[in-house]
N, C-alpha and C positions, 0 to 999 in steps of 0.2 A: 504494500500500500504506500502511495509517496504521501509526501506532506501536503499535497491541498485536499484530498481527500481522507487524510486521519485527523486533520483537526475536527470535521463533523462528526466522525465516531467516536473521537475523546469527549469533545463536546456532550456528546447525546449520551454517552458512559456515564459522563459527571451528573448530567438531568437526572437519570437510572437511578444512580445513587443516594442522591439527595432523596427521590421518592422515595425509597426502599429505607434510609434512613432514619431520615425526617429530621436533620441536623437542626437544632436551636438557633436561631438568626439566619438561619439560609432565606435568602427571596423565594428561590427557586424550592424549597420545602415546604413553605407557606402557604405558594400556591395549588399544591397539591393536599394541604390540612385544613385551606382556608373552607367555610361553607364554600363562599361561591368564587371558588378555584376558577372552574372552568369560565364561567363568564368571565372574572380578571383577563385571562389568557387571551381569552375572544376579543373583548376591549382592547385590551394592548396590539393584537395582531392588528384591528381595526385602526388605531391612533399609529402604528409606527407605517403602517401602510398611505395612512393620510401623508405621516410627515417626509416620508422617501420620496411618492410621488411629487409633492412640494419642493424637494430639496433638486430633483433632477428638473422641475420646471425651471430653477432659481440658477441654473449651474451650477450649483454647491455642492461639489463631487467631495470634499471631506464630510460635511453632512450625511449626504446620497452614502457611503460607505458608513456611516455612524449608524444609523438610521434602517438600512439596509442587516447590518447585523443583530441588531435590536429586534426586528423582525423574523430573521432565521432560527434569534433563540429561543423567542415564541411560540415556535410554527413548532420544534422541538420539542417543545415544551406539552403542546397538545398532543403530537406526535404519543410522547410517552402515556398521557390521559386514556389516549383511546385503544391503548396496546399497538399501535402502529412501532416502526424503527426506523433507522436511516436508512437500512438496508430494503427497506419496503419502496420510500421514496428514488432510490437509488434504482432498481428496478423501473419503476413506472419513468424516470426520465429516457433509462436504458432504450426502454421498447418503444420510442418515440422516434429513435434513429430510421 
């Protein structure tokens, strides 16, 4: 596996973890113990999808990359909610070739 594709599996490791833990102070634990986990998650997907779009209207290609991965780890995020994995998404882009 090279490194642009192991950061999203480390990534999605670490989401894994924190559920399965449920570490004190984690964001990412929170949203998984909160009641309304899943709509956070939603919200957030919604609000960083607002702000990406905004940022590539703006030219704000540091934004557009800030913003952009704010969203990934969201998407991750749900990703683990619904028993999905990277390797689900990683597939469905596959078959798209």
């Amino acid at each position: 596996m090279d490194d642009e594709t192991a950061v999203f599996d480390e990534l999605f490791a670490t989401i894994k973890q924190r559920q399965n833990d449920l570490p004190e102070g984690s964001y990412t634990a929170s949203l998984f113990t909160h009641e309304k986990g899943e709509n956070e998650v939603l919200e957030k997907l919604g609000e960083e999808s607002t702000e990406l779009i905004l940022a590539a209207k703006d030219d704000d290609l540091e934004e557009l990359q800030y913003e952009s991965a704010d969203f990934v780890y969201h998407l991750l995020v749900l990703f683990a909610m619904k028993g999905l994995d990277v390797e689900d998404l990683r597939e469905e882009l596959e078959s798209r070739f």
